[in-house]
Each structure stands twice: as structure tokens, then as C-alpha cells.
C-alpha positions as CSV (number, residue, x, y, z in Angstrom):
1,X,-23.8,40.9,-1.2
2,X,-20.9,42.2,1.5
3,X,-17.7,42.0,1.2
4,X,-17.8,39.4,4.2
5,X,-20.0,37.0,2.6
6,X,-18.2,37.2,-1.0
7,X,-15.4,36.1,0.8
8,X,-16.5,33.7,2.8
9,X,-18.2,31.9,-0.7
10,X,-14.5,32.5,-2.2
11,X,-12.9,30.4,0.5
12,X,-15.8,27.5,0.6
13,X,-15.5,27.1,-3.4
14,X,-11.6,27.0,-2.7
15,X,-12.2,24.1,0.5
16,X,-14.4,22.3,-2.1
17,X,-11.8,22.3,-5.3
18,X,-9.5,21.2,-2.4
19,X,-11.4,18.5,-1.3
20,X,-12.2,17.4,-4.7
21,X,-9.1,16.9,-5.6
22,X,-7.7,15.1,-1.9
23,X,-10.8,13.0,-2.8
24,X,-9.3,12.3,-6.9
25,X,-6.0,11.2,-5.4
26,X,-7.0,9.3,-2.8
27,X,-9.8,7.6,-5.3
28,X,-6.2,6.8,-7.7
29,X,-4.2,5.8,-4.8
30,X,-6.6,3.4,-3.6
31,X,-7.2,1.5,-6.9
32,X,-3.7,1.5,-7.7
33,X,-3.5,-0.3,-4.3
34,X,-6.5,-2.6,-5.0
35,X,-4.6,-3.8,-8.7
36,X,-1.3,-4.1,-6.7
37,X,-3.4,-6.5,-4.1
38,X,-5.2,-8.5,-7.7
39,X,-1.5,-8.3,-9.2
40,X,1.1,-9.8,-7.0
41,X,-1.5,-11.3,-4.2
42,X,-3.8,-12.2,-6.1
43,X,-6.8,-10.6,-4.0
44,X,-9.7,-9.0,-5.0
45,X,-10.7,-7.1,-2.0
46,X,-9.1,-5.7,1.2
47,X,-10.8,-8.2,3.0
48,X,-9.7,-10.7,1.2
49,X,-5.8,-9.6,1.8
50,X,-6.7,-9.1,5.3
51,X,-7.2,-12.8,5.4
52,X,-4.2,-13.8,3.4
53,X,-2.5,-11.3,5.6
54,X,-3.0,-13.1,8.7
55,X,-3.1,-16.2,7.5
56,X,0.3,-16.0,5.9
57,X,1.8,-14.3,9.5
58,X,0.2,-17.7,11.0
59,X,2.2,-19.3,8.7
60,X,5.4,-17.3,9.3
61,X,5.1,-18.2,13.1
62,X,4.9,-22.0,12.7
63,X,7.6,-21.7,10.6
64,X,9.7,-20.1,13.2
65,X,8.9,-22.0,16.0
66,X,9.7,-25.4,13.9
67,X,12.9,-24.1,13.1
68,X,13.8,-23.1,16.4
69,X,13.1,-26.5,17.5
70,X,14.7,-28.0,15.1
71,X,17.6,-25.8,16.0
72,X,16.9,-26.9,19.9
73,X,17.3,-30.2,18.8
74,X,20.8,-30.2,17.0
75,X,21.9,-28.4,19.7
76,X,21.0,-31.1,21.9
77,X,22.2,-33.7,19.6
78,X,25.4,-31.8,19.7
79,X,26.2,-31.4,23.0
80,X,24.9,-34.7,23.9
């Protein structure tokens, strides 16, 4: 074999350990996640915290607009 192609095998074998291990951590990192999600959400699945996710920003944005309406109203009370 040349030279050339030695190397070129050297580097690919490199890129592959690389990947390998980008592909260990990420595989870690994402089930740490997913038992975070079961943990403290109670969700199984990312879909499922996507739900709770928007449902709970639902949630957050009725809250707000009661209490700035109830604010509204003691300020009208208030001033009245």
C-alpha cells in the first residue's frame, strides 16, 4: 500500500473512534435527559413532555391574563 493510502485509512479509523465516542456521549446525555423528564416530570417520552410542555405554557398564560385582570379590576375599584 502507499504512503497516501495508509494515511488516509489512519485518519478514517481516527474519524470513526471520533464518532464513536460523540455517538457514546450523546447516547449518555440523552438518557440522562429522558430519566430527568421520568424523574421530576414524570414523562416517559419527549413527546410526552412536549405535550406537558405546552400545555403547562397554556396554563401559565391563563394564569397571567386572570391576574392582570384581576389587577385591572382593583385598580378600577380603586380609583372609582
Amino acid at each position: 500500500m502507499s504512503q497516501d493510502l495508509m494515511n488516509r485509512l489512519q485518519k478514517l479509523k481516527k474519524q470513526e473512534a471520533e464518532a464513536k465516542q460523540n455517538l457514546d456521549r450523546l447516547t449518555g446525555r440523552r438518557d440522562q435527559l429522558v430519566s430527568t423528564l421520568k424523574k421530576d416530570f414524570g414523562c416517559v417520552s419527549i413527546k410526552e413532555a412536549e405535550a406537558k410542555l405546552t400545555s403547562l405554557e397554556k396554563d401559565v398564560t391563563r394564569r397571567k391574563e386572570r391576574a392582570e385582570k384581576l389587577l385591572t379590576d382593583i385598580e378600577e375599584a380603586v380609583s372609582a
